[in-house]
VEXLOPA-28790 format. One record per residue (C-alpha): residue in one letter; residue number from 0; x, y, z. Coordinates in Angstrom, 1 decimal, always signed. Layout:
N
   resn   resi        x        y        z
      a    NUM        X        Y        Z
...
END
This chain:
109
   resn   resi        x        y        z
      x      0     +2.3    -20.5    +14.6
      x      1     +2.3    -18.8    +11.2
      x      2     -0.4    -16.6    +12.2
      x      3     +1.2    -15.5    +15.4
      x      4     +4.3    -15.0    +12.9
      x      5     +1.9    -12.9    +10.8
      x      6     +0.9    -10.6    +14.0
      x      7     +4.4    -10.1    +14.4
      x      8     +5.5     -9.1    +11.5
      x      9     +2.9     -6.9    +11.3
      x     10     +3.4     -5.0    +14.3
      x     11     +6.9     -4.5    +13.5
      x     12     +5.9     -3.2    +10.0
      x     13     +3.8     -0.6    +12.3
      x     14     +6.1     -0.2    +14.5
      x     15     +8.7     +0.7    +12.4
      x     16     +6.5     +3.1    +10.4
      x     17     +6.0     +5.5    +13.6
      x     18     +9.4     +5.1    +14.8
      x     19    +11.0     +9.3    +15.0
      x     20    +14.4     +7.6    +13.5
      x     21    +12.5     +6.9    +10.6
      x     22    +11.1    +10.2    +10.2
      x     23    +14.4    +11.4     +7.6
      x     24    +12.8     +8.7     +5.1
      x     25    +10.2    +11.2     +4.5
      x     26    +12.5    +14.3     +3.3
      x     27    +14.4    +14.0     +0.2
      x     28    +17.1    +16.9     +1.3
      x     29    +18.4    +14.3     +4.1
      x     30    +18.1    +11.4     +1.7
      x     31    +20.4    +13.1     -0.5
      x     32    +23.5    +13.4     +1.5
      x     33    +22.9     +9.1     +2.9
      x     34    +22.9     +8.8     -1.0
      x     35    +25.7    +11.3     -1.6
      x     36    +27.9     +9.2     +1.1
      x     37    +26.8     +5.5     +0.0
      x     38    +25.8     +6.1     -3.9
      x     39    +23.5     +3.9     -5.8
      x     40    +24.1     +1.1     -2.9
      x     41    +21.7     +3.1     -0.7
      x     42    +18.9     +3.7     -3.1
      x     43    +18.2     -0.2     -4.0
      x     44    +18.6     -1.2     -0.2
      x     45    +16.2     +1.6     +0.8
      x     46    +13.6     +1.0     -2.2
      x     47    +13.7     -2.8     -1.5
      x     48    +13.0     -1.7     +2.5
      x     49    +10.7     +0.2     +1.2
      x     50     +8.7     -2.1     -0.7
      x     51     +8.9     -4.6     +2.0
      x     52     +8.4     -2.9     +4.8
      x     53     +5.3     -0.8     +3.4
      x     54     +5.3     +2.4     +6.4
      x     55     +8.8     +3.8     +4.6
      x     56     +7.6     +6.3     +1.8
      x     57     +9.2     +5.0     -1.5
      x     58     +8.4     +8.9     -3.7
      x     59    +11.2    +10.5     -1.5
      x     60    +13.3     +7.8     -1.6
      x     61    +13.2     +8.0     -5.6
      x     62    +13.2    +12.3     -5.5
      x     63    +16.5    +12.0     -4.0
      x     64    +18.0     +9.8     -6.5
      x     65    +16.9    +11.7     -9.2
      x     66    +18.3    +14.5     -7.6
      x     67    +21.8    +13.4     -7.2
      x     68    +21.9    +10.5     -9.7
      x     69    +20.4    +12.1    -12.1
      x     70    +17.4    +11.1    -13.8
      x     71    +18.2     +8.3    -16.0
      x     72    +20.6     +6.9    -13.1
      x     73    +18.2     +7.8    -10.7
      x     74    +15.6     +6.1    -12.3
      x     75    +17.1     +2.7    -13.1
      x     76    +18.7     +2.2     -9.5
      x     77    +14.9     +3.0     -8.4
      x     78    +13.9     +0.6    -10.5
      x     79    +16.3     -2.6     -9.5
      x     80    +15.8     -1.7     -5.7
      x     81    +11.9     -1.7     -6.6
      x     82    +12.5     -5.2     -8.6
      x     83    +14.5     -6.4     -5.6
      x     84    +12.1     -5.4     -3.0
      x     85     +9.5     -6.8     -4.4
      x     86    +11.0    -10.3     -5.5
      x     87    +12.0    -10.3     -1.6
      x     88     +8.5     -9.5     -0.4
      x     89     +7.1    -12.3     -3.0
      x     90     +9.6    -14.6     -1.1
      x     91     +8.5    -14.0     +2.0
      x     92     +4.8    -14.5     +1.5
      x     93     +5.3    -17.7     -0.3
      x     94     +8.0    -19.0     +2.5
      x     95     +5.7    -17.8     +4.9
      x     96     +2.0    -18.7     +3.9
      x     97     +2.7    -21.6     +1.4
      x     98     +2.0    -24.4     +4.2
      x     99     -0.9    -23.1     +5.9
      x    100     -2.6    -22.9     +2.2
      x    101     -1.9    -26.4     +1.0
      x    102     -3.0    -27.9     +4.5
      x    103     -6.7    -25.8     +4.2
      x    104     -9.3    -27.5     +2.6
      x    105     -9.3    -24.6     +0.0
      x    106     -9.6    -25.9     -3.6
      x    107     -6.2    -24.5     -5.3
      x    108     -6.2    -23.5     -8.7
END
């Protein structure tokens, strides 16, 4: 079953990379006004989606928040949603795979 939950996953992470909708990720002048109307909120959510979901480019993402935060602001909001991606992605791999590696016969370190 985790396998098959693998698959899935990773046809949505495909998926969602060649989705049109997604397609605004990719231009930091339309990134700018979702961060103009939602602030520093929407630059940790969309770096930790980012990070997780590996098809969204992260670069623009952080180009637009230097360009409207400012670069100090810019940078540490880029920062705690790349921290926070990441610690979710860790999460999920661990929730995810931990079973199926302590039932293999693989010696564990």
């Amino acid at each position: 079953m985790t396998v098959a939950t693998l698959g899935l996953i990773g046809l949505f992470a495909i998926k969602v990379g060649s989705l049109e909708i997604l397609g605004w990720l990719a231009e930091p002048e339309k990134l700018s006004g979702l961060i103009q109307f939602a602030g520093p909120v929407a630059v940790v959510v969309l770096l930790a989606l980012a990070v997780v979901v590996s098809p969204i480019p992260s670069g623009s993402i952080a180009m637009a928040a230097g360009a409207y935060l400012g670069t100090f602001e810019g940078g540490v909001y880029t920062a705690i949603g790349a921290v926070l991606g990441a610690t979710i992605a860790f999460s999920l791999s661990r929730w995810i795979g931990y079973r199926p590696l302590a039932n293999s016969s693989l010696p564990l370190a």
